[in-house]
Jmol script that loads the backbone (N, CA, C; Angstrom):
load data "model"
ATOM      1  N   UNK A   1      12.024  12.823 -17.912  1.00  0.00           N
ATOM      2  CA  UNK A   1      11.287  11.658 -18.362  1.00  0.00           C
ATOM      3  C   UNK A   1      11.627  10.470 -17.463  1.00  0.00           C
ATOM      4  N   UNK A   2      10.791   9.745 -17.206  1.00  0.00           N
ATOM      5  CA  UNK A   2      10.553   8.579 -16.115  1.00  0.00           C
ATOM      6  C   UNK A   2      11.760   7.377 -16.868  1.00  0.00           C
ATOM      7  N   UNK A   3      12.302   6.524 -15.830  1.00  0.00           N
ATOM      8  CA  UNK A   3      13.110   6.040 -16.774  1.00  0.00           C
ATOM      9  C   UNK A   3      12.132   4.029 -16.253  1.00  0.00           C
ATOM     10  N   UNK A   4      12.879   3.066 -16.592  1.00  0.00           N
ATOM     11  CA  UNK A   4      12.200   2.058 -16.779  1.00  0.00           C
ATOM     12  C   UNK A   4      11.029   2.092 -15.613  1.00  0.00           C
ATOM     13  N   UNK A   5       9.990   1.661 -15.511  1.00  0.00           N
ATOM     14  CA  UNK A   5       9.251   1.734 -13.892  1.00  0.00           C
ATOM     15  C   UNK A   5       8.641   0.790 -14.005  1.00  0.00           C
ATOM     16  N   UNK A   6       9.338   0.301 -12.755  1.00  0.00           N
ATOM     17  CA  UNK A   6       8.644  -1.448 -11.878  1.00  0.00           C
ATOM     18  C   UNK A   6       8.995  -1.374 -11.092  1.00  0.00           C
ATOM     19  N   UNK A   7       8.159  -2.694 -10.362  1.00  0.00           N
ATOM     20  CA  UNK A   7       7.434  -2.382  -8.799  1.00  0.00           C
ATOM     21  C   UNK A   7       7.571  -4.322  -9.064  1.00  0.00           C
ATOM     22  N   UNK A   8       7.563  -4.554  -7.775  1.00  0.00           N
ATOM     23  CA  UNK A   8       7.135  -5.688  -6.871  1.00  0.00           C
ATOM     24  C   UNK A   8       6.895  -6.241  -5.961  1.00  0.00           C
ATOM     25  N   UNK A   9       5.251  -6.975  -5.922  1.00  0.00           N
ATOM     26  CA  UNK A   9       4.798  -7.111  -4.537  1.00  0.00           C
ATOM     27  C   UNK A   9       5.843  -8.079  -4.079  1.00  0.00           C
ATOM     28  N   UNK A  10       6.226  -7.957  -3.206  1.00  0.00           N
ATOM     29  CA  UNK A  10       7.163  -8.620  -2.295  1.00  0.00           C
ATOM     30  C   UNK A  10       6.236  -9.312  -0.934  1.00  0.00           C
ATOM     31  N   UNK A  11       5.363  -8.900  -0.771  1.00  0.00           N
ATOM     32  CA  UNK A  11       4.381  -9.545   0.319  1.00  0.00           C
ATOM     33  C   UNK A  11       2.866  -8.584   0.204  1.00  0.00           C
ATOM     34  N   UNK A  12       2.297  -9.655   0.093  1.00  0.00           N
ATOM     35  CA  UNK A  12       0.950  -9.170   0.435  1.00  0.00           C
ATOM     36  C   UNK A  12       0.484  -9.538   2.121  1.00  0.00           C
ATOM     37  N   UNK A  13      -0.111  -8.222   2.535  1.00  0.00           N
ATOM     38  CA  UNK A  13      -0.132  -7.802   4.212  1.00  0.00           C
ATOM     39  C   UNK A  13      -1.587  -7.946   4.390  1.00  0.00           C
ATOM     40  N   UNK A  14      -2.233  -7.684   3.394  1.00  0.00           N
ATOM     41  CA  UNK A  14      -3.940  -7.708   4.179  1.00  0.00           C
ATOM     42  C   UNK A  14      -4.958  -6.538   2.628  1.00  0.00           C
ATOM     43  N   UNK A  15      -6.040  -6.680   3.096  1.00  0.00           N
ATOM     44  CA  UNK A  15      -6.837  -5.641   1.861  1.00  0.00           C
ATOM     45  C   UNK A  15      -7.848  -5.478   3.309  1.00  0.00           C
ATOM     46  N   UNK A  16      -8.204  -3.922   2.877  1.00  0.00           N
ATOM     47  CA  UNK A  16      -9.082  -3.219   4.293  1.00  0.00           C
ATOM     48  C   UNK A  16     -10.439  -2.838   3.424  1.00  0.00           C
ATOM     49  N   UNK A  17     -10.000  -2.695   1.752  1.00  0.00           N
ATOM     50  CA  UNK A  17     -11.898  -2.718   1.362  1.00  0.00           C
ATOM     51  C   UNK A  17     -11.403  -3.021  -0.461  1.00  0.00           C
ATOM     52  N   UNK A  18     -12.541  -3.501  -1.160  1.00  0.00           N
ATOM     53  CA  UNK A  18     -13.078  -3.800  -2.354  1.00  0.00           C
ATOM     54  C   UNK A  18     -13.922  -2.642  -3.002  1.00  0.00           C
ATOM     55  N   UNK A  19     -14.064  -2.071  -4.500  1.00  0.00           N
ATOM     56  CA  UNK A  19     -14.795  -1.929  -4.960  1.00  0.00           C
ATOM     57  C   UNK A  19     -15.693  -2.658  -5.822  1.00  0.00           C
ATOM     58  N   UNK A  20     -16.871  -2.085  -6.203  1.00  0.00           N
ATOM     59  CA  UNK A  20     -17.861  -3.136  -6.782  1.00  0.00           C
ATOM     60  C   UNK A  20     -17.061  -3.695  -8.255  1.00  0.00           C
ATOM     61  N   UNK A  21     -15.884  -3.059  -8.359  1.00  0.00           N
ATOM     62  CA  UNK A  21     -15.326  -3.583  -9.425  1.00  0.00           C
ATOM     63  C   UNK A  21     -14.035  -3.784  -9.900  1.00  0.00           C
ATOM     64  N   UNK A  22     -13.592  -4.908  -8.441  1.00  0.00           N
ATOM     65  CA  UNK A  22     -13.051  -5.489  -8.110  1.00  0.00           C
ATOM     66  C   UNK A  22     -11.465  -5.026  -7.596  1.00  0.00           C
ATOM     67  N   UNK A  23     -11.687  -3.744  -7.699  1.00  0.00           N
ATOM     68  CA  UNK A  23     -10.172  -2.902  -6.874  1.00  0.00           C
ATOM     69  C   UNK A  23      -9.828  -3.387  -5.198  1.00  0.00           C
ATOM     70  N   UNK A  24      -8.778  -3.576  -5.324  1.00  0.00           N
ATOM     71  CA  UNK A  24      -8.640  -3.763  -3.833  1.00  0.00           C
ATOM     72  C   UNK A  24      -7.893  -2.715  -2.896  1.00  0.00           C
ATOM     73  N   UNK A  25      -7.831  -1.860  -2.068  1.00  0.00           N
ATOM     74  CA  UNK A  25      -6.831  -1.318  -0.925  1.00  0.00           C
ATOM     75  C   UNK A  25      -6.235  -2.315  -0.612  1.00  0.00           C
ATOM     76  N   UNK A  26      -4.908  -2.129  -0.624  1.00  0.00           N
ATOM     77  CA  UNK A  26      -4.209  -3.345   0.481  1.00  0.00           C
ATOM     78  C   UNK A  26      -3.046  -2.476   0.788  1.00  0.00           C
ATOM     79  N   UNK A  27      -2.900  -3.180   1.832  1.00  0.00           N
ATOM     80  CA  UNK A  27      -1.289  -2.892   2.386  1.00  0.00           C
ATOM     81  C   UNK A  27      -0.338  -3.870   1.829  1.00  0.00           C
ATOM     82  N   UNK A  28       0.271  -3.635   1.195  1.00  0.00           N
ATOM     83  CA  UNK A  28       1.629  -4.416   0.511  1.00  0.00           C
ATOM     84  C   UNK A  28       3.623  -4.028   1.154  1.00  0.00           C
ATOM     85  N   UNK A  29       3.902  -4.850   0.585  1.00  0.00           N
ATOM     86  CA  UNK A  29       5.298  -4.668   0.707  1.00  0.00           C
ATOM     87  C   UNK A  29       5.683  -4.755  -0.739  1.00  0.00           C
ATOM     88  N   UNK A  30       6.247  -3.051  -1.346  1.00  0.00           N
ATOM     89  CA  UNK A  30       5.960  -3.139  -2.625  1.00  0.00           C
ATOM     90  C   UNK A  30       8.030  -2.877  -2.775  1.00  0.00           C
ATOM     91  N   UNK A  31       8.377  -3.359  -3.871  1.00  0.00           N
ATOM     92  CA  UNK A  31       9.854  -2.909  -4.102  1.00  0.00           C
ATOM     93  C   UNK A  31       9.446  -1.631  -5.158  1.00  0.00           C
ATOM     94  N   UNK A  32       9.585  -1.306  -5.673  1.00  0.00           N
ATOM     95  CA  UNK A  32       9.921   0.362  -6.868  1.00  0.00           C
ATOM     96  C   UNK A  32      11.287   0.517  -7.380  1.00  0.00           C
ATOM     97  N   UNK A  33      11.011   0.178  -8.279  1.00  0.00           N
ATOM     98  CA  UNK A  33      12.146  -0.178  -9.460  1.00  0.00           C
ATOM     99  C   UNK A  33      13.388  -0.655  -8.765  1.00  0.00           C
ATOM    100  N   UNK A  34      13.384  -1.826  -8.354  1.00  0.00           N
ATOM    101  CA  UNK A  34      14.454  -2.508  -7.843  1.00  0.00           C
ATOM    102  C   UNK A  34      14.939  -2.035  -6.743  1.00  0.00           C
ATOM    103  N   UNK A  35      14.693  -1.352  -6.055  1.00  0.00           N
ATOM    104  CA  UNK A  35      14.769  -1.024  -4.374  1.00  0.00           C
ATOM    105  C   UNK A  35      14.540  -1.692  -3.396  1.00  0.00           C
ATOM    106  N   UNK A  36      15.059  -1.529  -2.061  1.00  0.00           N
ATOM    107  CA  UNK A  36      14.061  -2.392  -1.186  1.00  0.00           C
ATOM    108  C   UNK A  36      12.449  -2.103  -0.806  1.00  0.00           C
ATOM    109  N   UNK A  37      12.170  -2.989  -0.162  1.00  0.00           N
ATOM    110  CA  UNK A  37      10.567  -2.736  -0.709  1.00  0.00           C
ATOM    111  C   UNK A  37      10.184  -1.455   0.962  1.00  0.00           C
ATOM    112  N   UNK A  38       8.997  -1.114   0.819  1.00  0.00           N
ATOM    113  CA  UNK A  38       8.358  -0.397   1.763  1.00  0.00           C
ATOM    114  C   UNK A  38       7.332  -1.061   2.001  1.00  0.00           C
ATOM    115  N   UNK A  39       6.627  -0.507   2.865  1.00  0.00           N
ATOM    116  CA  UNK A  39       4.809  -0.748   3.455  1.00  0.00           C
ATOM    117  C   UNK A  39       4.475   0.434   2.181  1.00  0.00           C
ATOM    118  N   UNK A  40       3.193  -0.298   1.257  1.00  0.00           N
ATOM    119  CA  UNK A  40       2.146   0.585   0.118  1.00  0.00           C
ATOM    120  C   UNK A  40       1.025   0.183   0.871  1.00  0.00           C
ATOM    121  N   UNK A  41       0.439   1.335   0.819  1.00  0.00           N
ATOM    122  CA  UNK A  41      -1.145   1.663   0.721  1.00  0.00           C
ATOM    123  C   UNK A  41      -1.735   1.987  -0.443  1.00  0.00           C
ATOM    124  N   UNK A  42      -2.391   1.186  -1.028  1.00  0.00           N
ATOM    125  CA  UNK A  42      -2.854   1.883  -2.487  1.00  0.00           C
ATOM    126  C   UNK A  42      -4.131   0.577  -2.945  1.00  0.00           C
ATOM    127  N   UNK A  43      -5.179   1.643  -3.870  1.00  0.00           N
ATOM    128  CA  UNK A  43      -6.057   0.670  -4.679  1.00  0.00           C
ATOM    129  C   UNK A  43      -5.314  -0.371  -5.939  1.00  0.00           C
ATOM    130  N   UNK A  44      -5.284  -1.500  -6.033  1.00  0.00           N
ATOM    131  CA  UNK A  44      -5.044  -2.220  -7.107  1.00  0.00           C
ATOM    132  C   UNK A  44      -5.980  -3.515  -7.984  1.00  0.00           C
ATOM    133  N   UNK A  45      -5.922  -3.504  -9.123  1.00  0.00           N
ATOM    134  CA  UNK A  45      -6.802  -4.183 -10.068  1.00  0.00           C
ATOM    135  C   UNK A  45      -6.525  -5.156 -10.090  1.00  0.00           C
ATOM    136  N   UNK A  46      -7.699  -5.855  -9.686  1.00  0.00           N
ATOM    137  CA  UNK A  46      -7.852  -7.562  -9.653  1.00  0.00           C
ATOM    138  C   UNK A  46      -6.503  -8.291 -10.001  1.00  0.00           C
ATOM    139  N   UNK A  47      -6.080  -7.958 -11.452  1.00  0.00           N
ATOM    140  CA  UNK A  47      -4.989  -8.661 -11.824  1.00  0.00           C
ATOM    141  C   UNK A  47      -3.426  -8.351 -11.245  1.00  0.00           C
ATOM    142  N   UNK A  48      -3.636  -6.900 -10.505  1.00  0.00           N
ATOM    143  CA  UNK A  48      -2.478  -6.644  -9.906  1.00  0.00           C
ATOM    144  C   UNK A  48      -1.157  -5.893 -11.051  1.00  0.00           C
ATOM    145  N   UNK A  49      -1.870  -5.374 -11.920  1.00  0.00           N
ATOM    146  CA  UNK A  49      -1.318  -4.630 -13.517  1.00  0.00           C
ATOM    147  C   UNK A  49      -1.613  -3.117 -13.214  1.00  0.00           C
ATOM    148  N   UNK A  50      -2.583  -2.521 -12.524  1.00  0.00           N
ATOM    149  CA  UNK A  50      -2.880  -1.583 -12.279  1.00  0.00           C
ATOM    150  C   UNK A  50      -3.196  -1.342 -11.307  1.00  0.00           C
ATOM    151  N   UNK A  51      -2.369   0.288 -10.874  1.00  0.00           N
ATOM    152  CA  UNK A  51      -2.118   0.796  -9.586  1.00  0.00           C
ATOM    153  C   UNK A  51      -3.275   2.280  -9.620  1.00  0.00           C
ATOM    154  N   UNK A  52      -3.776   2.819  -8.205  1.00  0.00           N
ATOM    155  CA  UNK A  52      -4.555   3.716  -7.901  1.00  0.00           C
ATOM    156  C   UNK A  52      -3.392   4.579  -7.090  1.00  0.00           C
ATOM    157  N   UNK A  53      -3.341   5.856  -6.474  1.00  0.00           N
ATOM    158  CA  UNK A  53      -2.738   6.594  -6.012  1.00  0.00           C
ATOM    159  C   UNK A  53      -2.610   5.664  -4.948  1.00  0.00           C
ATOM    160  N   UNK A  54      -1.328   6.208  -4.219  1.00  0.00           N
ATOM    161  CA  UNK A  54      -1.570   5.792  -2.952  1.00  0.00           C
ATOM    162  C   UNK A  54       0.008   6.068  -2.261  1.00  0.00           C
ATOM    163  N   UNK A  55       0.277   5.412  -0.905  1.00  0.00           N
ATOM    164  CA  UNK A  55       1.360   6.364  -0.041  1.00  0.00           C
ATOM    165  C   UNK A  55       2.362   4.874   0.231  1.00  0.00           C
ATOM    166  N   UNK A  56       3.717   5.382   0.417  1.00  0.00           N
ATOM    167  CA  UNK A  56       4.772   4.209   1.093  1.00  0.00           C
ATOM    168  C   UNK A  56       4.970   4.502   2.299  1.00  0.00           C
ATOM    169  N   UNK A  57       5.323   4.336   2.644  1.00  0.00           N
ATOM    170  CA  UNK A  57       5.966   3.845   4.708  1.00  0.00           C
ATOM    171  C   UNK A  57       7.128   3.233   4.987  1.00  0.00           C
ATOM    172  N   UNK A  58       8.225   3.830   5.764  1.00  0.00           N
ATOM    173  CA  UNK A  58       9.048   3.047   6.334  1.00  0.00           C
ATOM    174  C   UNK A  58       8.579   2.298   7.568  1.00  0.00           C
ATOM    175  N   UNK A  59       8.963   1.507   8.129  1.00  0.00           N
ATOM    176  CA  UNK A  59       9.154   0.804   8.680  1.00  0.00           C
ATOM    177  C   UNK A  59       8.713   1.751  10.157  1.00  0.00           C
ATOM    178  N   UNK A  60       9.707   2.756  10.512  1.00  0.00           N
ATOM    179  CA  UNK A  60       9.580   3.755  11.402  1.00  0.00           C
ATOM    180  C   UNK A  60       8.348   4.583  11.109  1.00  0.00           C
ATOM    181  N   UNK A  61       7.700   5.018   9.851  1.00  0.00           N
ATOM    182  CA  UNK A  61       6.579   5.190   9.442  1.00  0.00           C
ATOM    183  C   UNK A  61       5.277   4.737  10.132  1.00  0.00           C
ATOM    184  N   UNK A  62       5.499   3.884   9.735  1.00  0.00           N
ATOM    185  CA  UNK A  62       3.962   2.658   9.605  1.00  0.00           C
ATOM    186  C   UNK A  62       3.846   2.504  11.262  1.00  0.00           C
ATOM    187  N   UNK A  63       5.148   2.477  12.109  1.00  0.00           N
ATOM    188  CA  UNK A  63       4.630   2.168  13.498  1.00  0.00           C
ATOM    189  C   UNK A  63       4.289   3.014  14.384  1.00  0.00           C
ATOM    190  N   UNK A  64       4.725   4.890  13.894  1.00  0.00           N
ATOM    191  CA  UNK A  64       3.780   5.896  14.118  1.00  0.00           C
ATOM    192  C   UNK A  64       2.774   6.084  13.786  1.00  0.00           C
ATOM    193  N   UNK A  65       2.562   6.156  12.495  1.00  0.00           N
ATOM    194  CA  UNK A  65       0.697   5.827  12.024  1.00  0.00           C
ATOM    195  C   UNK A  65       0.418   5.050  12.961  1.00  0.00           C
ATOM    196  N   UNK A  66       0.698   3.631  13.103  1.00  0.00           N
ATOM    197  CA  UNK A  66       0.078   2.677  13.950  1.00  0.00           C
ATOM    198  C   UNK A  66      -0.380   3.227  15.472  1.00  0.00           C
ATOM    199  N   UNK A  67       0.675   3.487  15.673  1.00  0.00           N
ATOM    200  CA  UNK A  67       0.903   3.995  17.105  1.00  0.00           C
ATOM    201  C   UNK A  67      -0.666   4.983  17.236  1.00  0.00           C
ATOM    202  N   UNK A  68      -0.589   6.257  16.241  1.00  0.00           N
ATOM    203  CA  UNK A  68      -1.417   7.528  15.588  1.00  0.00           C
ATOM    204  C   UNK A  68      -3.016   6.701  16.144  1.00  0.00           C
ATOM    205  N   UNK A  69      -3.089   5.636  14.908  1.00  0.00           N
ATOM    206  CA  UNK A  69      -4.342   5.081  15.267  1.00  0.00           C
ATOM    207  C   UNK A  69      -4.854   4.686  16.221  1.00  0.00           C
ATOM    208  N   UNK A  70      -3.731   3.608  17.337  1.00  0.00           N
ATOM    209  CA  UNK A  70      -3.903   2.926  18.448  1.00  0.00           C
ATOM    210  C   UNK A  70      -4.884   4.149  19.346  1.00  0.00           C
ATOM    211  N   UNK A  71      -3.839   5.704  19.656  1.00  0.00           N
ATOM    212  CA  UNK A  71      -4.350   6.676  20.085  1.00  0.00           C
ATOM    213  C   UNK A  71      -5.800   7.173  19.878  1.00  0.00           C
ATOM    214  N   UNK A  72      -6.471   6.964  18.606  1.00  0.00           N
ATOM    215  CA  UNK A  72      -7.896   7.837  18.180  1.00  0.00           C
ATOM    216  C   UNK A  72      -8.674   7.437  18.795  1.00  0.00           C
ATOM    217  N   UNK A  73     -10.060   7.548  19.352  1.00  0.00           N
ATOM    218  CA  UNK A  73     -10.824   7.475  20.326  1.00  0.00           C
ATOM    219  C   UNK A  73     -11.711   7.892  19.079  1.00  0.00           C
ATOM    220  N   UNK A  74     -12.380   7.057  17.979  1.00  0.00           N
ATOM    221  CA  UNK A  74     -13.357   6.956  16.441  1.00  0.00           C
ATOM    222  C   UNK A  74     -14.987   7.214  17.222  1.00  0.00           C
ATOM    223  N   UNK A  75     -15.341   8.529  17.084  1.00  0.00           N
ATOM    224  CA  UNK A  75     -17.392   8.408  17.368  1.00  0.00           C
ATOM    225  C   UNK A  75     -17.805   8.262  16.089  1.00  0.00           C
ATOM    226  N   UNK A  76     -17.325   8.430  15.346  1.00  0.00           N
ATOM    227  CA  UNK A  76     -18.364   8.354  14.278  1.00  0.00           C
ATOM    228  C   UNK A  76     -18.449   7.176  13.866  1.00  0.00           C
TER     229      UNK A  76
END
end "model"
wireframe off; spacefill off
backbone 0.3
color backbone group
């Protein structure tokens, strides 16, 4: 069984899309139950009370993805 669970945005980084009802993607700097925080990717509700799936990143993470993307050559 899950024991207390909280989270805090510690920085908001940017939002990459909206739904028509009012969810946002963003990249955050989220803490998880009193930890230091990571890079989150995830949908969240207007008020910021509710979370959608989504992935963390270290630091060393996020600048391979980055790196990952810099690399793609996108046709579609």
């Amino acid at each position: 069984m899950a024991d207390d669970f909280s989270f805090q945005i510690i920085e908001e980084l940017g939002s990459i899309s909206e739904s028509k009802a009012g969810w946002k993607t963003e990249l955050n700097i989220v803490s998880w139950g009193g930890r230091p925080g990571k890079y989150d990717l995830r949908s969240w509700s207007p008020d910021k009370q509710k979370m959608g799936k989504g992935i963390t990143f270290t630091k060393e993470e996020l600048i391979a993805l980055k790196n990952l993307l810099n690399s793609l050559e996108l046709n579609i």
